[in-house]
ZAMARGU-4260 file (C-alpha; in steps of 0.2 Angstrom, whole numbers, plus 5000, padded with zeros to 4 digits):
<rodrens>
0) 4836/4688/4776 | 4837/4702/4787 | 4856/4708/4791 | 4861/4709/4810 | 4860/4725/4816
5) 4878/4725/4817 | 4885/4720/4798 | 4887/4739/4795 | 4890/4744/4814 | 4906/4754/4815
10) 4922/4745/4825 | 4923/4761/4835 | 4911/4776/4838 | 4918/4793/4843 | 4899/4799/4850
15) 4900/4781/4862 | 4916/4788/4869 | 4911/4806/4874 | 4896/4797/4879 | 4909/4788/4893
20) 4916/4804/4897 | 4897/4810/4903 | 4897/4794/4914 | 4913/4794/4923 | 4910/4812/4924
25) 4890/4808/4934 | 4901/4796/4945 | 4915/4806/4950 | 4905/4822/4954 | 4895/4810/4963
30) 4909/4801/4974 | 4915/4819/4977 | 4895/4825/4984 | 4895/4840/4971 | 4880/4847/4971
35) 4864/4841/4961 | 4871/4823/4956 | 4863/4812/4970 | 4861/4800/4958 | 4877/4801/4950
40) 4880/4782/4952 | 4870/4780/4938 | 4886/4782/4926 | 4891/4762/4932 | 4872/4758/4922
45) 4876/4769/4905 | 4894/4760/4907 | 4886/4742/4907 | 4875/4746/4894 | 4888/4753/4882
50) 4900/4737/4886 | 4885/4726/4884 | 4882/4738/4865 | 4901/4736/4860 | 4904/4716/4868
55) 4890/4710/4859 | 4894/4720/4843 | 4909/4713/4843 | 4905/4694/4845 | 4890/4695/4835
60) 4903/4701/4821 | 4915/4687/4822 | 4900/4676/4824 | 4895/4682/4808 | 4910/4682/4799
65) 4917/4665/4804 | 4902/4656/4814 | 4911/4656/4830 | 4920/4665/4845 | 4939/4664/4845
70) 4936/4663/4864 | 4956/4663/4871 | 4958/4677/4858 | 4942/4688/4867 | 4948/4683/4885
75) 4966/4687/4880 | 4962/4706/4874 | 4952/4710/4890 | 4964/4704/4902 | 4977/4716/4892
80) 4962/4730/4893 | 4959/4728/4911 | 4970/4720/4923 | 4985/4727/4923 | 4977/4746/4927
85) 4968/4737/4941 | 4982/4728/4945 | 4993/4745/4949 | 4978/4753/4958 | 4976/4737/4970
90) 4996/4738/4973 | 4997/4759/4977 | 4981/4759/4988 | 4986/4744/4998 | 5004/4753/5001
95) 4995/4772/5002 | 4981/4763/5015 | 4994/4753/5025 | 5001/4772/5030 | 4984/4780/5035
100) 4972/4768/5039 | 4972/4760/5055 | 4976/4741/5057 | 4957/4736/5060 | 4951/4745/5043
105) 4967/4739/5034 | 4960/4720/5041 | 4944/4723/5031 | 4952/4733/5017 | 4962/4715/5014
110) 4949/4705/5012 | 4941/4716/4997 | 4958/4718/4990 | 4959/4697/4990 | 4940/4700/4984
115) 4946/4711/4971 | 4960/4702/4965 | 4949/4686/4964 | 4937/4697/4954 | 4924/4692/4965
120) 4922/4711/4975 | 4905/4711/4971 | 4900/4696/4981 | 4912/4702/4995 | 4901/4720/4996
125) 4884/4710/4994 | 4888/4699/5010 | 4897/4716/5018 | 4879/4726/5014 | 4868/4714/5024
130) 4877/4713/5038 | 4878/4728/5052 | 4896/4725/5055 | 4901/4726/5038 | 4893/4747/5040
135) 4911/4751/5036 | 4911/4746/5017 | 4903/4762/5012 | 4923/4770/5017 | 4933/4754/5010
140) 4944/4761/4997 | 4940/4745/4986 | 4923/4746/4987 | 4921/4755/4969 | 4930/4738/4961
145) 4914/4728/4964 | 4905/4736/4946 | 4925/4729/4937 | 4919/4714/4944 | 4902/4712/4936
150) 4909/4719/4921 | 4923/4705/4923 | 4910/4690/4926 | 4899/4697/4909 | 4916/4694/4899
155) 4920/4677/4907 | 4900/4671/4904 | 4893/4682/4890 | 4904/4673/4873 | 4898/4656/4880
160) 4880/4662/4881 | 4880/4668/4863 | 4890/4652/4856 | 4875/4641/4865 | 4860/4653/4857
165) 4868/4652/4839 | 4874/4633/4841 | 4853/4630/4846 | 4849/4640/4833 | 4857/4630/4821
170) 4848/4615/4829 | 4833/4623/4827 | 4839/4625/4809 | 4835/4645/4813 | 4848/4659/4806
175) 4861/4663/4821 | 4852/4683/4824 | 4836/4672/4829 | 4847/4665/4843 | 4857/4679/4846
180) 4840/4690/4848 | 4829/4676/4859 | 4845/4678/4871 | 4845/4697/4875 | 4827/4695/4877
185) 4827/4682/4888 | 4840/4688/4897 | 4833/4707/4899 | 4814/4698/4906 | 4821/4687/4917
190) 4836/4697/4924 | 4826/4713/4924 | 4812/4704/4936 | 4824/4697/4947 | 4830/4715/4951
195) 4814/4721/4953 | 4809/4710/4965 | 4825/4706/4975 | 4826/4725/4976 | 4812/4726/4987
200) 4817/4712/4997 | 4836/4711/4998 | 4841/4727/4988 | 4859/4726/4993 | 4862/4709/4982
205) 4850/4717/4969 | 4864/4732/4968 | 4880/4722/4967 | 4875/4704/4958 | 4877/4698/4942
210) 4860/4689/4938 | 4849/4707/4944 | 4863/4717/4930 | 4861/4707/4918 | 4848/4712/4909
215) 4857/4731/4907 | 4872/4722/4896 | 4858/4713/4887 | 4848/4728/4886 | 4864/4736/4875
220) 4866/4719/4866 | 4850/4722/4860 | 4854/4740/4852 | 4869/4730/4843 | 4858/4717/4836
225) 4845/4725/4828 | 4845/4735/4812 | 4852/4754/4815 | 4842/4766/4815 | 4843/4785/4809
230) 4834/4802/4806 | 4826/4813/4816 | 4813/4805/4827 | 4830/4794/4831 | 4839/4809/4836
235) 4824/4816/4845 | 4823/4800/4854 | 4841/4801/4856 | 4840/4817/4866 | 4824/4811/4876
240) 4838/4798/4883 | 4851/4809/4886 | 4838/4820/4897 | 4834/4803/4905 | 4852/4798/4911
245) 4855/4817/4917 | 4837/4816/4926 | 4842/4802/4934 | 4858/4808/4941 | 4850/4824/4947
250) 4833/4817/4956 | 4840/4800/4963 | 4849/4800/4977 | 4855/4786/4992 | 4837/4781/4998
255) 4831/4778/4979 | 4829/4760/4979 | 4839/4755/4967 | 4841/4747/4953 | 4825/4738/4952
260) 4811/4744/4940 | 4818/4764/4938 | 4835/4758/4932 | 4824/4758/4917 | 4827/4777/4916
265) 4845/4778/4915 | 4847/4759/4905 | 4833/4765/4894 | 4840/4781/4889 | 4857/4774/4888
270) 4851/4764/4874 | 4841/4778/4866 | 4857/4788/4865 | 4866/4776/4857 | 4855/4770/4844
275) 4853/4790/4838 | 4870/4787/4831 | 4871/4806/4824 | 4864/4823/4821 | 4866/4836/4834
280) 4868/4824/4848 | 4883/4817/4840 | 4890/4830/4838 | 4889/4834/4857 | 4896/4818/4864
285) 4910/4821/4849 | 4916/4836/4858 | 4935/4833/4861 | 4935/4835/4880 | 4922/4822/4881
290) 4930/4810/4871 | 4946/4814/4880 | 4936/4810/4898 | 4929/4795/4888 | 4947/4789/4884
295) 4952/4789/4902 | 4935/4783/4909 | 4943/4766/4915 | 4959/4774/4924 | 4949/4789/4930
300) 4937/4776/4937 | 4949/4766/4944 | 4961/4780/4953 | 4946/4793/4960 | 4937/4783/4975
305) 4954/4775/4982 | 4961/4794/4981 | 4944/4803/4988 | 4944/4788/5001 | 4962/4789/5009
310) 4963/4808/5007 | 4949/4809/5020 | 4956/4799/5030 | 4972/4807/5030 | 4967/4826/5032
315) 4949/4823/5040 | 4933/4829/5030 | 4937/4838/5015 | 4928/4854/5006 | 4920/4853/4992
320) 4935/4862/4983 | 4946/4850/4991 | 4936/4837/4985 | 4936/4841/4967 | 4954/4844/4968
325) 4957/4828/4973 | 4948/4820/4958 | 4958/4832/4947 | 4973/4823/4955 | 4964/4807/4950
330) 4964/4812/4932 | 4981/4816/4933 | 4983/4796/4938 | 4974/4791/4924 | 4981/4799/4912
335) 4998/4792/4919 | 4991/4777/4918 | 4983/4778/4903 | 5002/4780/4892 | 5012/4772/4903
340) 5001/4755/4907 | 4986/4753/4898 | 4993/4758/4880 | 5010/4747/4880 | 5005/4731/4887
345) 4988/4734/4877 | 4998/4733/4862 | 5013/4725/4865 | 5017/4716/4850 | 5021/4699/4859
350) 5005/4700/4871 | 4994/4706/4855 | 5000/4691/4844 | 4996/4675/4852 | 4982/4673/4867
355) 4993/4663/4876 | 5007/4676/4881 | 4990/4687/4888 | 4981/4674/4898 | 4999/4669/4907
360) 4999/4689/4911 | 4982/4687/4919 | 4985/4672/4929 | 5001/4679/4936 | 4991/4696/4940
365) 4979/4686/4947 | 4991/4675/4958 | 5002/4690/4963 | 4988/4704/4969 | 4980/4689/4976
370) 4996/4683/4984 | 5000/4702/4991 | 4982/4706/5000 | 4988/4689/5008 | 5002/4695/5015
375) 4997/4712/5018 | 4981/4703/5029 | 4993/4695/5038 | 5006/4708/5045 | 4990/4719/5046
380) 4982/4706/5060 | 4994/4706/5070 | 4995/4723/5072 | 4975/4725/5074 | 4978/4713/5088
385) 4991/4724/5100 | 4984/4730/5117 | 4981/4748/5109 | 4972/4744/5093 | 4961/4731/5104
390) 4955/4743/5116 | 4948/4756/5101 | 4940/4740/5091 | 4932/4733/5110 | 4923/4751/5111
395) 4913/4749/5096 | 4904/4734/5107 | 4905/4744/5122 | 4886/4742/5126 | 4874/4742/5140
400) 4868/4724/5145 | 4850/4727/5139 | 4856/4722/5124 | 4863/4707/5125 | 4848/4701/5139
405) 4837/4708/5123 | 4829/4719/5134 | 4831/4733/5121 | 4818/4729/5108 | 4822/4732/5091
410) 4810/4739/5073 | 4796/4727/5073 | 4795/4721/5092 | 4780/4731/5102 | 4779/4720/5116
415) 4781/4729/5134 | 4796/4720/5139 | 4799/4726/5156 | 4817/4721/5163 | 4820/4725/5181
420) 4836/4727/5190 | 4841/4730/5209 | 4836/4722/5227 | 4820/4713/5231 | 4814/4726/5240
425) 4821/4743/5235 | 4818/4759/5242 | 4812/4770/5226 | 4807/4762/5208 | 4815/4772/5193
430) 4809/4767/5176 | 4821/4775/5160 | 4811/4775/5146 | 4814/4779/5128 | 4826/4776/5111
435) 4843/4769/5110 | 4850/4786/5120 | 4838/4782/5136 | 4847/4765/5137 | 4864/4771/5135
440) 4861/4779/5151 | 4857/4761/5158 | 4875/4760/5165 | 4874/4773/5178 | 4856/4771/5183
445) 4862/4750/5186 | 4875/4756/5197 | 4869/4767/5209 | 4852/4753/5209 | 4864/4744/5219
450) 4874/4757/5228 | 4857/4765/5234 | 4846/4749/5232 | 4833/4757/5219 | 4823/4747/5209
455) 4828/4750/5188 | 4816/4747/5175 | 4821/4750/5156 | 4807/4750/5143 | 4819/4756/5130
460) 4818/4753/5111 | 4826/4759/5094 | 4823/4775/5086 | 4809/4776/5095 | 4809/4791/5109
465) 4796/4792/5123 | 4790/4809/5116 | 4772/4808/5106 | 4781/4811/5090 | 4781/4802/5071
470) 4793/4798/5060 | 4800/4787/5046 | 4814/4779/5049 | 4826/4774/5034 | 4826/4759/5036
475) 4808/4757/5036 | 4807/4771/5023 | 4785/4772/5033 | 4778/4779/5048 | 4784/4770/5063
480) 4768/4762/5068 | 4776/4749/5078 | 4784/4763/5089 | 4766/4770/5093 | 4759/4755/5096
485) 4774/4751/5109 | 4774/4767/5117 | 4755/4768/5121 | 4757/4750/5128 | 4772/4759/5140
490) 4760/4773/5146 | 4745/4761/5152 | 4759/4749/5160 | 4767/4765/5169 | 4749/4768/5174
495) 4749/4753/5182 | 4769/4753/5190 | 4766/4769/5195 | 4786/4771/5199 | 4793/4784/5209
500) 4804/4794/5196 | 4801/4790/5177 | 4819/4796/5165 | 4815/4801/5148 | 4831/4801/5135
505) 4829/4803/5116 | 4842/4806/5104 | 4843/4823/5097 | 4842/4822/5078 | 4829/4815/5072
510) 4826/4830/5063 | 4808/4833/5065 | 4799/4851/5064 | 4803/4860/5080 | 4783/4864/5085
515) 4779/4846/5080 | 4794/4840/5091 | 4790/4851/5106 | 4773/4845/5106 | 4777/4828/5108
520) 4788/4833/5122 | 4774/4842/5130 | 4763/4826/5130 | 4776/4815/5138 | 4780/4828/5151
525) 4761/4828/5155 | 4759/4807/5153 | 4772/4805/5164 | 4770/4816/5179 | 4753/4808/5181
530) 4761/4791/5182 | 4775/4797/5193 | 4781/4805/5206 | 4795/4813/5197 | 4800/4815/5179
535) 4818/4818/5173 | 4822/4822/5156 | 4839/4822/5150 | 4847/4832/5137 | 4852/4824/5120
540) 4870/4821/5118 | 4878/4831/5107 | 4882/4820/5090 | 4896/4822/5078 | 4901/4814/5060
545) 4916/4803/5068 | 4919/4786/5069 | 4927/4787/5086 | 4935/4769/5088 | 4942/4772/5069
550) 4948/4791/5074 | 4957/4784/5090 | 4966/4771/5081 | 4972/4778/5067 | 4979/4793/5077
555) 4987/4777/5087 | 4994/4770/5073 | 4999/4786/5064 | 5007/4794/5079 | 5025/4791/5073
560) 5023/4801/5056 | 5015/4817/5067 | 5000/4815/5053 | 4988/4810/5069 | 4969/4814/5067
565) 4960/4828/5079 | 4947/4815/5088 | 4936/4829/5093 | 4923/4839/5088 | 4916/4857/5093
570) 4901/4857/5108 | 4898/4875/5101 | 4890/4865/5085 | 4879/4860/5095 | 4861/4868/5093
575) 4853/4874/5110 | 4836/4881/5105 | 4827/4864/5108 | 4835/4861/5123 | 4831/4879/5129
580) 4814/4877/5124 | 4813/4860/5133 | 4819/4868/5149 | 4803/4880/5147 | 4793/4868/5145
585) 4798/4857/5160 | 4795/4872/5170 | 4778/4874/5167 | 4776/4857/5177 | 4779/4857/5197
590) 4785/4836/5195 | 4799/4839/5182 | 4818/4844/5180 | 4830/4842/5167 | 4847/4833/5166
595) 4861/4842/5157 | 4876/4831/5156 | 4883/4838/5140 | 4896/4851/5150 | 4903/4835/5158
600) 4903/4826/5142 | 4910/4840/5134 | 4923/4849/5147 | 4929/4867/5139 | 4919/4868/5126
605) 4926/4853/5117 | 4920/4835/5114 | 4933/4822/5116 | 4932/4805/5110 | 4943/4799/5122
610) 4946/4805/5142 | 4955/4798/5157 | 4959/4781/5148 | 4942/4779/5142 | 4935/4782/5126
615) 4919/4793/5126 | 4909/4786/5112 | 4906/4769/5103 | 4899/4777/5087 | 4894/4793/5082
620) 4880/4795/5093 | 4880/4784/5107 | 4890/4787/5123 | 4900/4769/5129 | 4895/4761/5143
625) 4911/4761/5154 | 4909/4781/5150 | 4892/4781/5155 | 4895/4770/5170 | 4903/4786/5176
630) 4890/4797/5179 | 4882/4786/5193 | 4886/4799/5206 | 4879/4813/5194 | 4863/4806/5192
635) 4861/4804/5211 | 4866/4819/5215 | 4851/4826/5204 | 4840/4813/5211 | 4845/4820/5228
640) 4842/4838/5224 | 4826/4836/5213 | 4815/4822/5223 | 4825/4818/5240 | 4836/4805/5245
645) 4827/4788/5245 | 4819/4782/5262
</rodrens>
């Protein structure tokens, strides 16, 4: 009978734990966007694969050895390994975010610490993923916790899955490696298919769920189970993986969709690496700093996106310097951690000799972090919910009524769906006509309709502008065909309307080539001055990298420990050239003018998010509608100078 690869397997390998040290070093560089690791966030996959190596490894052994799983023992040791770190980490972020954060981000950051506590994060950021309001996660300093939790769940599930395919085995009057081995396999098909299609269709739960990561554990079980391997086209192969993982880190990036079928890469070639067990490449993942990055893998993890997360918040964006010295600081963390927490209660003599005294430790870390993000929730709501903190969250939904009356289409709609507002028998027709930054002008054009009884008809729809341009959005990752299907549909009903004025808006960075752009502009300036009488572009608005309802509220709430954030940003950032060569080009027709707002929006050079009581912008982009009700009077002035006061 054929050994299990893992009879002669070493207990511990000290290439596997530089080998840690290369992935926490790809998923720190990336959380601190160093250049060239994009993908960086492949270093979760190489961790999964080597826990998936070293669980099975180990359980096949005692399997081996005894014919069963000392399972209170197995659960006892990781809740020594892991949850007292993560339970230090949950306690000093909640206290660190409580201090910076303002009340409405410190209401969601509770629910993922509860999440995180409950082991149960990843479900939490799935449901978070999939829903627009849950945008936020990607700045939750918990949000790193959800790859602990799939970790955590393989523990839980993995020894019971390997006593069922030796306990059938043994029915089946088979040797236990047959059952062992039918699992892994199983287990990679059918997990590794799940991935690849719910990766296309829902890639968010594909990314954070157990059943579509199974199959990278399994993948690692598989190297453990069968017979080592050694020489050199192992090594060769070995060094083939190693290029993989780095590949993958250095050509992937955020739009990659991931994991799906080209996890393989970095999964694959995790498994390569491992299974060359020597040589040369050994040697390199033996190299002490390595092994030393590999020791603290688990602090380090735990400690660098809490402490890249709230530093940014306190101090604004950071450089890259000042990014890289923050995860330095992280180390420090862990290697704090490391003696002080993870070592002693690791191996405490009382907690090491007996399960029981371990598996009391991790109900009472469970009951306690859970019992704290309850409380913290608590006295956090109730603070979201004062008059101040109320007014910054109320902006964020601070929207024209198009929305609501869905007269704003969204991706897939190409209908004309014209929506008309103002008296039955008006004395001019204005159609605004574009993207999303046409209708946030809807506000002021609805009330001077009604001040001047004009007609208003929005034909507006998202990321699509009214100029003859095409582009991919992300989240269509195509050619947006439904945009110019819709627009050419607007052009033969304006054909048809006829209005008197026709305002094109379109937002300012889509990031097109600037000939290409221009071009497009040139053909709506043309299209629309031989439907209208007029045609009035206005300028984009300048954008900015701030959540503005989260900048207001934390320099609300942080007021009193004079650490408030600057909720502004620079108009002189703001490139003009376009504009400049859009004004050129409205000047080569008799019919148009341009509308510059931007010095009003922007007084004295700079952009605040907040004036006169009202705050500026909902998002980073898009102007609120009680701000943009303001410039009723502006618009008709222009209306007055550039085509004459109505009849």
């Amino acid at each position: 009978m054929i050994p299990l690869g893992t009879r002669s397997a070493p207990t511990y390998r000290a290439d596997i734990e530089g080998l840690r040290g290369i992935a926490i070093l790809l998923v720190v560089a990336y959380h601190a966007s160093v250049p060239g690791f994009t993908g960086g966030y492949v270093g979760v996959d190489v961790f999964f694969v080597l826990s998936g190596y070293l669980i099975t490894g180990l359980l096949a052994r005692e399997i081996e050895a005894s014919g069963t799983v000392r399972l209170l023992e197995f659960y006892g040791r990781r809740a020594r390994r892991l949850l007292p770190a993560s339970a230090l980490v949950l306690a000093l972020t909640m206290l660190v975010g409580y201090l910076v954060l303002a009340p409405v981000e410190q209401r969601s950051m509770t629910a993922a610490a509860v999440a995180s506590a409950a082991y149960l994060s990843n479900a939490y950021f799935a449901v978070m993923a999939t829903d627009y309001l849950g945008a936020g996660s990607s700045t939750n300093p918990f949000l790193h916790m959800w790859s602990l939790a799939v970790e955590e769940q393989f523990y839980l599930v993995w020894p019971l899955m390997l006593l069922l395919a030796v306990s059938t085995a043994r029915l089946c009057r088979r040797p236990a490696r047959y059952g062992l081995l039918w699992l892994v396999v199983v287990v990679i098909v059918a997990s590794l298919g799940v991935s690849i299609w719910l990766t296309e269709y829902r890639q968010p739960w594909a990314f954070f769920l157990p059943p579509t990561r199974a199959w990278e554990f399994a993948v690692g079980g598989l190297v453990a189970l069968l017979p080592a391997t050694r020489g050199r086209p192992a090594r060769f192969a070995g060094w083939c993986g190693l290029a993989a993982v780095i590949a993958a880190a250095a050509l992937f990036d955020d739009a990659t969709a991931f994991p799906g079928w080209i996890a393989l890469l970095p999964v694959v070639g995790t498994a390569l690496i491992v299974r060359a067990g020597g040589g040369s490449l050994a040697a390199l993942l033996e190299w002490r700093p390595l092994r030393a990055l590999g020791r603290l893998s688990y602090s380090w993890y735990l400690w660098h996106w809490p402490a890249i997360v709230l530093a940014t918040a306190a101090f604004g964006e950071l450089s890259l310097a000042a990014r890289i010295a923050v995860m330095a600081g992280a180390l420090g963390l862990a290697e704090a951690t490391y003696r002080l927490v993870e070592n002693p209660v690791r191996r405490h003599p009382v907690l090491a000799r007996r399960p029981a005294p371990s598996l009391w430790l991790a109900l009472a870390i469970t009951l306690s972090s859970v019992t704290a993000g309850v409380i913290w929730r608590a006295a956090v709501t109730t603070a979201s919910e004062s008059p101040e903190q109320v007014r910054f969250e109320e902006a964020r939904a601070d929207i024209p009524i198009l929305y609501p009356t869905a007269c704003h289409l969204e991706i897939y709609e190409v209908e004309v769906r014209a929506c008309t507002f103002g008296p039955a028998e008006p004395t001019m027709t204005i159609v605004l006509f574009g993207d999303s930054h046409a209708a946030q002008w809807f506000p002021a054009l609805h009330a001077l309709a009604w001040d001047r009884g004009l007609r208003v008809i929005s034909l507006t729809k998202s990321v699509c502008p009214a100029y003859d341009v095409d582009w991919e959005p992300p989240a269509l990752r195509r050619t947006y065909a439904e945009c110019a299907r819709w627009r050419d549909a607007v052009w033969r009903y304006l054909g048809v309307v006829r209005p008197d004025v026709t305002i094109l808006a379109a937002f300012g960075g889509y990031g097109l080539d600037r000939d290409e752009w221009l071009a497009g502009v040139d053909d709506a300036f043309s299209a629309a001055s031989r439907v209208s009488g007029h045609v009035v572009a206005i300028r984009a608005t300048p954008i900015h990298d701030i959540d503005p309802g989260t900048c207001l509220a934390r320099q609300a709430w942080r007021a009193w420990g004079g650490t408030a954030a600057e909720c502004s940003f620079d108009v002189a950032s703001v490139d003009d050239a376009i504009f400049e060569d859009e004004v050129a080009l409205a000047a080569t027709y008799p019919r148009v003018s341009m509308l510059d707002l931007n010095e009003e929006i922007c007084s004295a050079g700079t952009c605040d998010l907040e004036r006169d009581g009202l705050v500026v912008y909902r998002d980073e982009d898009h102007l609120t509608a009680s701000f943009a009700r303001t410039f009723a009077e502006r618009f008709g002035r222009h209306l007055d100078e550039h085509v004459g006061p109505p009849d």
